[in-house]
C-alpha positions as CSV (number, residue, x, y, z in Angstrom):
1,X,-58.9,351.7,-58.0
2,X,-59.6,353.2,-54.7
3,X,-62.1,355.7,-53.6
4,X,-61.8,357.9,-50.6
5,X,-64.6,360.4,-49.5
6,X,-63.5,363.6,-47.5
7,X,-64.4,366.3,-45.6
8,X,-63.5,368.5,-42.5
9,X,-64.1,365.5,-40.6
10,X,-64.7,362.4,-42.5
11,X,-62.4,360.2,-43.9
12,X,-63.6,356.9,-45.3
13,X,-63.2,354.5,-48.5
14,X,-65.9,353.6,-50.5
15,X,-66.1,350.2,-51.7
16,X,-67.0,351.4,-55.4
17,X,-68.0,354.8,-57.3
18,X,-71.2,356.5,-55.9
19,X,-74.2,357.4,-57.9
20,X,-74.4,361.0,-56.5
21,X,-71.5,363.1,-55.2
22,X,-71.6,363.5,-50.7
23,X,-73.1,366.4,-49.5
24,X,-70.2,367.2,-47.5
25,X,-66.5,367.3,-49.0
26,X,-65.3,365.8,-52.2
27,X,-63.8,362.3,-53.5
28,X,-60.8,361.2,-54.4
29,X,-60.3,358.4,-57.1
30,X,-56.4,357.2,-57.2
31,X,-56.0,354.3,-59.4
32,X,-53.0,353.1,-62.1
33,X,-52.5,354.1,-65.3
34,X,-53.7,351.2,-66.7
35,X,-56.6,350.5,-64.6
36,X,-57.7,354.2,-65.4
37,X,-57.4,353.3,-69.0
38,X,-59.9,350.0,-68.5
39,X,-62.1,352.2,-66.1
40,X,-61.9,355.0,-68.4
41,X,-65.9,354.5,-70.1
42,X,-67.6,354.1,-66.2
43,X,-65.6,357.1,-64.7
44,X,-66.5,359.3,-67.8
45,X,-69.9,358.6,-67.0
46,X,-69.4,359.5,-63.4
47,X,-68.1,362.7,-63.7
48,X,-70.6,363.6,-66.4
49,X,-73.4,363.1,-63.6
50,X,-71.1,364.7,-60.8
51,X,-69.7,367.7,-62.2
52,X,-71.6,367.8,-65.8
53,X,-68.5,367.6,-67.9
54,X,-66.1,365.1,-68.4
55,X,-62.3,364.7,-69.4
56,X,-61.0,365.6,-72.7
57,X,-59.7,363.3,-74.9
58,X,-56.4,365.2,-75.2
59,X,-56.0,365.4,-71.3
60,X,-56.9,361.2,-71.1
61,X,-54.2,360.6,-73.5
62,X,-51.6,363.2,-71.2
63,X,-52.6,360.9,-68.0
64,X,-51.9,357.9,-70.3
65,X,-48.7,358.5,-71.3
66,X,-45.9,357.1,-69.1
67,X,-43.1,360.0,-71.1
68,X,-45.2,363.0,-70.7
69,X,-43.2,366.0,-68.9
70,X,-44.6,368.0,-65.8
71,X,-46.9,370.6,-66.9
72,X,-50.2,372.2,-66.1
73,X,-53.1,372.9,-68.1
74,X,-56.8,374.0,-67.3
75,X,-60.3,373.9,-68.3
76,X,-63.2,375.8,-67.3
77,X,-64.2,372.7,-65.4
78,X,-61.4,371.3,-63.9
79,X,-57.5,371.6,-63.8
80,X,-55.0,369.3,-65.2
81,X,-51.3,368.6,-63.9
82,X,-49.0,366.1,-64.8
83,X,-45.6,366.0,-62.5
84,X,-42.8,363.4,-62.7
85,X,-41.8,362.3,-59.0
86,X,-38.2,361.4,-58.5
87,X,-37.8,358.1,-56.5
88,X,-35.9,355.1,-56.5
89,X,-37.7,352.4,-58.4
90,X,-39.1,349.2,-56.5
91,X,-36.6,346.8,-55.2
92,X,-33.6,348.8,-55.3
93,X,-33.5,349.7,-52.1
94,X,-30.1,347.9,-51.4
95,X,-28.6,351.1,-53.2
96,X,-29.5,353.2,-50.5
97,X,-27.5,351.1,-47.6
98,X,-24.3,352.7,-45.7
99,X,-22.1,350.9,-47.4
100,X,-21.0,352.4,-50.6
101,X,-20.3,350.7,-53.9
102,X,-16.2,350.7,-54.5
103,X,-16.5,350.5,-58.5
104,X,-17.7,352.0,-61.4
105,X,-20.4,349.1,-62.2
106,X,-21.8,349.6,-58.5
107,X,-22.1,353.3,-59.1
108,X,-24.2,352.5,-62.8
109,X,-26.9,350.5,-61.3
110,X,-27.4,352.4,-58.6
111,X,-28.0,355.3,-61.0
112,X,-30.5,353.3,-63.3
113,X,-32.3,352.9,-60.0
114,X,-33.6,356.2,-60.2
115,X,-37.2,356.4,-61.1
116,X,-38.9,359.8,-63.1
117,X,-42.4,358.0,-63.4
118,X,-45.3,360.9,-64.2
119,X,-48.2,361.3,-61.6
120,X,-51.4,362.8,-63.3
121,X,-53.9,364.6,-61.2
122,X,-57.0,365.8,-62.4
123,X,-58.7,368.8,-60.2
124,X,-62.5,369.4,-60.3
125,X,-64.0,371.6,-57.8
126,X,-65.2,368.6,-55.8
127,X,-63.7,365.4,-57.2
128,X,-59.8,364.7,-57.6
129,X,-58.6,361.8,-59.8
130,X,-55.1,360.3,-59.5
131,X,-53.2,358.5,-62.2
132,X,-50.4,356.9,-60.9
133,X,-47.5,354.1,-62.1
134,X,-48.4,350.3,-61.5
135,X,-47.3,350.1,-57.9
136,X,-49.2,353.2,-56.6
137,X,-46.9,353.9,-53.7
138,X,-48.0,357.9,-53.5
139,X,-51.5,356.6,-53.5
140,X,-51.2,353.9,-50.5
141,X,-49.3,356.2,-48.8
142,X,-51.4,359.0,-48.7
143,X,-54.3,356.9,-47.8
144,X,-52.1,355.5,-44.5
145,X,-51.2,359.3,-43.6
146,X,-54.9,360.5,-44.0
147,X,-56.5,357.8,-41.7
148,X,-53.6,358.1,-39.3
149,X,-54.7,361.8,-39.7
150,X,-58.1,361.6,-38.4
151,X,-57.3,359.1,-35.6
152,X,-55.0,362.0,-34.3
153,X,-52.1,359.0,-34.6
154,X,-50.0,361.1,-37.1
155,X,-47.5,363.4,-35.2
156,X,-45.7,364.9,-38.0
157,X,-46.8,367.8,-40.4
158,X,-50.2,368.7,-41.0
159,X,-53.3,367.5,-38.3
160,X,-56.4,368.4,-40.2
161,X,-57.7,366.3,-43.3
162,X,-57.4,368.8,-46.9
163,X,-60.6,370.3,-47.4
164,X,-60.5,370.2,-51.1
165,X,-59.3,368.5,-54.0
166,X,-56.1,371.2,-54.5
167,X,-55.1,371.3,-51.2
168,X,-55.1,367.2,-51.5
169,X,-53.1,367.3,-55.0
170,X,-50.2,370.3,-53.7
171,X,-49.8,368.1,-50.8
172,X,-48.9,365.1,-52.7
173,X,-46.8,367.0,-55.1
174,X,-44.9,368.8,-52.0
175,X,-44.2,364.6,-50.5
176,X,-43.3,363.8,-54.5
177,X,-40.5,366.7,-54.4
178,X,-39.5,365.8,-50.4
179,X,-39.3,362.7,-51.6
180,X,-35.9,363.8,-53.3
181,X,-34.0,363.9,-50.3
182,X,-33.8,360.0,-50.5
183,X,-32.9,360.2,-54.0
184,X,-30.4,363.3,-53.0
185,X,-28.5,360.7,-50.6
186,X,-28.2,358.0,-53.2
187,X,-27.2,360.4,-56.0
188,X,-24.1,361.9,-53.8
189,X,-23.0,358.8,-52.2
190,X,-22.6,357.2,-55.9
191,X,-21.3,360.8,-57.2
192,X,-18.8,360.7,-54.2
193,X,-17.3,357.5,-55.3
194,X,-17.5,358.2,-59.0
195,X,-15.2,361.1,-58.4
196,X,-13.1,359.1,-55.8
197,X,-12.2,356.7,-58.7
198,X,-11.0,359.8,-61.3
199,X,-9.3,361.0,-58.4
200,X,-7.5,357.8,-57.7
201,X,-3.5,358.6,-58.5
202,X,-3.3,355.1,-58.0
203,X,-6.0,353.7,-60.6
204,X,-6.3,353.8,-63.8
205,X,-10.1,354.4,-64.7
206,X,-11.4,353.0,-67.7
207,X,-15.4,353.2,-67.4
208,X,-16.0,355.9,-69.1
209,X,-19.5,354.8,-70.0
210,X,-20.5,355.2,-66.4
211,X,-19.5,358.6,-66.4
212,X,-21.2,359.7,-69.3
213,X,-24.3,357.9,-67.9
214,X,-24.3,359.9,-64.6
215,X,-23.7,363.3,-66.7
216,X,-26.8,362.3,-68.7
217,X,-28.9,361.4,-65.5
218,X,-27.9,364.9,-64.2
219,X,-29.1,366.4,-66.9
220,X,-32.0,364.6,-67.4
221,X,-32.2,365.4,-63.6
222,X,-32.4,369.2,-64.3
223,X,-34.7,369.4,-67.2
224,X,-37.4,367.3,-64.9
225,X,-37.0,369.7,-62.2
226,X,-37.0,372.7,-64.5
227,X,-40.5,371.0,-66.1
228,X,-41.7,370.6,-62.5
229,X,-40.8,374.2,-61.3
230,X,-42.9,375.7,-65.2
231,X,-45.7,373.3,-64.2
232,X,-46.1,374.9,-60.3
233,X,-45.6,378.8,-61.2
234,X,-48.4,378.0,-64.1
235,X,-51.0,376.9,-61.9
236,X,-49.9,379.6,-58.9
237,X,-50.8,382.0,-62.1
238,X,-54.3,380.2,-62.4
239,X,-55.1,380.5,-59.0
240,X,-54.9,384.1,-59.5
241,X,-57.2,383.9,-62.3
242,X,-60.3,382.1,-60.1
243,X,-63.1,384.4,-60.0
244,X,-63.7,386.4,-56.8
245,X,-65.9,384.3,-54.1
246,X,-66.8,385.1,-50.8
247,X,-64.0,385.9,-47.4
248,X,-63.8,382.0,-46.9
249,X,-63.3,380.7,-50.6
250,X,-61.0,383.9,-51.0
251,X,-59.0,382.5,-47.7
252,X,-58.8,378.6,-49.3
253,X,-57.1,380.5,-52.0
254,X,-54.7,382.3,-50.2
255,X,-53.8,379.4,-47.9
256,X,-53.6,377.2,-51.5
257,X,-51.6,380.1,-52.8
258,X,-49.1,379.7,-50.1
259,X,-49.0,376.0,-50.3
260,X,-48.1,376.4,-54.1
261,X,-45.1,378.9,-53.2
262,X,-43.5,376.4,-50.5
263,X,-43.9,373.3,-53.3
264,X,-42.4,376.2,-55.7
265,X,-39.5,376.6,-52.8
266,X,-38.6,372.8,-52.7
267,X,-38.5,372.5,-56.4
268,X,-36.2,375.2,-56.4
269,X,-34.2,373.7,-54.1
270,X,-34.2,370.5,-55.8
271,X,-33.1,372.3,-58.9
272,X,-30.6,373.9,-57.4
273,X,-28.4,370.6,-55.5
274,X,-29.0,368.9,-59.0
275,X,-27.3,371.7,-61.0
276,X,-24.7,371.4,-57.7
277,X,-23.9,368.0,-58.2
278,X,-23.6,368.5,-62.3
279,X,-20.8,371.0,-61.7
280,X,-19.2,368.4,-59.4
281,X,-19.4,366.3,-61.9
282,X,-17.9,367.8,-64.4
283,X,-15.1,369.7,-62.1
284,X,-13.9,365.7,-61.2
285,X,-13.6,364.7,-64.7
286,X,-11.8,368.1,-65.6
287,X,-9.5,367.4,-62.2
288,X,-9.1,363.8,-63.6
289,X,-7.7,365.0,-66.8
290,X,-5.3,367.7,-64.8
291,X,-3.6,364.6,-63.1
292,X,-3.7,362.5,-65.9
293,X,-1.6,365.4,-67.1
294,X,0.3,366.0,-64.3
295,X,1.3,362.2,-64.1
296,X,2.6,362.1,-67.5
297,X,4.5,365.4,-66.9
298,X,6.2,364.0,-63.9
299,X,7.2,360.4,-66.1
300,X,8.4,362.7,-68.8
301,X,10.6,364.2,-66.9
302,X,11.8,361.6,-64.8
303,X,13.2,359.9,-67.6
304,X,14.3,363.3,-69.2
305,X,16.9,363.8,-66.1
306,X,17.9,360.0,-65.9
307,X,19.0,360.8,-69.6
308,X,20.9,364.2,-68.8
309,X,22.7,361.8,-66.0
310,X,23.3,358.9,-68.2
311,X,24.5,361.6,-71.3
312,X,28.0,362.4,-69.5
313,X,28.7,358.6,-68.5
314,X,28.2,357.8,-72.6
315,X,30.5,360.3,-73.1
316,X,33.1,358.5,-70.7
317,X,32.6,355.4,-72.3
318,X,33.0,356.5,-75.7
319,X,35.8,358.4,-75.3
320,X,37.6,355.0,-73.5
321,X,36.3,353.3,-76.8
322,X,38.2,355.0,-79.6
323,X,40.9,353.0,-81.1
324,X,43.8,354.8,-80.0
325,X,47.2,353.6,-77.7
326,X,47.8,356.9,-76.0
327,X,44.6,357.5,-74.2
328,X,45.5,358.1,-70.4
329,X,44.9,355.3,-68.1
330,X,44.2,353.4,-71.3
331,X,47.7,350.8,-70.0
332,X,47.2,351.0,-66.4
333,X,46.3,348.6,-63.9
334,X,43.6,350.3,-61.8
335,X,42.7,352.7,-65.5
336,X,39.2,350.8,-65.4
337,X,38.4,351.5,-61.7
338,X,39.5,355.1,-61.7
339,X,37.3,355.6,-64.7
340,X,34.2,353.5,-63.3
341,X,34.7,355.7,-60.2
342,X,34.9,359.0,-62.2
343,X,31.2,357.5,-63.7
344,X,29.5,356.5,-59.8
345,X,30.7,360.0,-58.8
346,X,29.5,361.9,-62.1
347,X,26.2,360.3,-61.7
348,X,25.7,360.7,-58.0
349,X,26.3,364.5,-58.3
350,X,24.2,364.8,-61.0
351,X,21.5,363.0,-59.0
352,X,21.8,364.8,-55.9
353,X,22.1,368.1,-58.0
354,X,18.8,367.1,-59.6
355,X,17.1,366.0,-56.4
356,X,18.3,369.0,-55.0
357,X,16.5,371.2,-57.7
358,X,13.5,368.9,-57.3
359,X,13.7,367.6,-60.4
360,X,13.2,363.6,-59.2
361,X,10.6,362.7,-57.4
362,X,6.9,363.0,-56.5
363,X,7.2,367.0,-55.8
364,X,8.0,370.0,-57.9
């Protein structure tokens, strides 16, 4: 467990939970899921003598439960939202090199790489608690980007420390959804060589596991983002529901307000390359079929216009094989060349008339 204490200019970790809130800012308690479930009975107690309530039991077992969906939910004391993150779990890294897996097996590991882990965040009006996954990656790397923050060392985004415990939680949902565009790389790289392989005229694909696999992941894909975008538009319509304060809690709000629409913006986004790469999906296995088709079309008719060439020599070579003594050239000397060479030309002018008509070959 790790506790921060902030304010407009203050950023420091405490070493353990204070008996009294600061007088200036607001905490931040980010620790795992199972930690908060051992920690649970001392950080009740806390929060009872901070902010005179504590969490429900029905919200504690939502920020215990490793399958909950994204959603939102709120209390007259604090607000509750759960969102699932999509990352690449710990140690598969190597799936996000340059070079690209060349099978099917390369492109099903790299696809059960993909992590969909919920984050719970629990929003008081001066405290914010974290639940996070064992390894706590959004956690440590908030707390790097804050202190770089303060020592002015950060260069990129935002220069001024979150003043409260929303602004804090939409900025590490807005990194959980930018977050994608690592995941976004990975997913069309392996998608790219998925559909390389049903497109290979050469191959003959056979893992069809894999493909169901990534048309489940896709899906799986969409529902989580379509959880996530519910969860954000639900608390934007909260925000609307705090009661009037004065010009500067009113401007918080709006600045919060427009926070919540850009997060709302990436999600959509988000949504909108995963329901991309679905259709992709799908449109390669259709296209796979289509040449499947196409290939056995082609075969088919191959050996339908070797047979209309070899019908007429048959016919020769019956003919020459009735029993009878007065066939013509039946007695001569050369009768077997003239009718082998009556067969090569039959069959070469069938074949070049075929050709011709495009009836051979690779092209229609």
């Amino acid at each position: 467990m790790r506790i921060f204490h902030l304010s407009d200019a203050v950023y420091e970790e405490l070493a353990a939970l204070p008996e009294d809130l600061p007088a200036e800012g607001f905490l931040w308690i980010g620790l795992p899921r199972r930690e908060f479930e051992l920690q649970l009975g001392a950080l009740q107690q806390r929060l009872a003598r901070w902010t005179g309530a504590q969490l429900l039991d029905l919200h504690v077992s939502d920020l215990m439960n490793p399958q909950l969906p994204s959603h939102f939910d709120y209390t007259s004391w604090y607000d509750l939202m759960v969102f699932r993150r999509l990352a690449t779990m710990p140690g598969s890294q190597q799936y996000l090199a340059d070079d690209e897996p060349r099978n099917a097996a390369g492109v099903n590991e790299a696809l059960k790489a993909i992590d969909t882990s919920p984050v719970g965040f629990a929003v008081f009006d001066r405290v914010l608690i974290t639940v996070h996954p064992g390894e706590c990656s959004l956690r440590d790397y908030f707390a790097g980007k804050l202190g770089a923050q303060q020592e002015g060392r950060d260069l990129r985004g935002s220069t001024r420390l979150p003043t409260s415990p929303a602004e804090l939680m939409l900025r590490m949902v807005n990194h959980m959804v930018d977050s994608y565009l690592d995941l976004r790389r990975l997913l069309t790289r392996q998608l790219t060589t998925l559909q390389g392989l049903l497109l290979d005229r050469r191959g003959h694909f056979r893992d069809w596991s894999v493909v169901l696999h990534a048309r489940d992941t896709l899906s799986r894909l969409e529902d989580l983002c379509e959880d996530q975008r519910s969860a954000v538009q639900e608390w934007i319509d909260a925000l609307g529901e705090w009661p009037v304060g004065d010009a500067r809690a009113e401007r918080e709000r709006e600045l919060l307000r427009v926070r919540s629409r850009d997060v709302l913006e990436h999600v959509e986004r988000v949504l909108t390359h995963v329901r991309r790469l679905e259709t992709s999906a799908e449109t390669s296995v259709q296209m796979h079929f289509s040449l499947t088709g196409e290939r056995t079309n082609n075969i088919m008719r191959t050996l339908t216009v070797l047979t209309a060439i070899f019908l007429p020599l048959n016919l020769i070579t019956g003919i020459f094989g009735m029993n009878f003594d007065n066939l013509p050239l039946i007695h001569a000397a050369t009768g077997f060349w003239i009718a082998v060479g009556v067969m090569v030309v039959t069959a070469l002018a069938l074949g070049a008339f075929f050709w011709r008509k495009r009836y051979l070959g690779s092209q229609q």
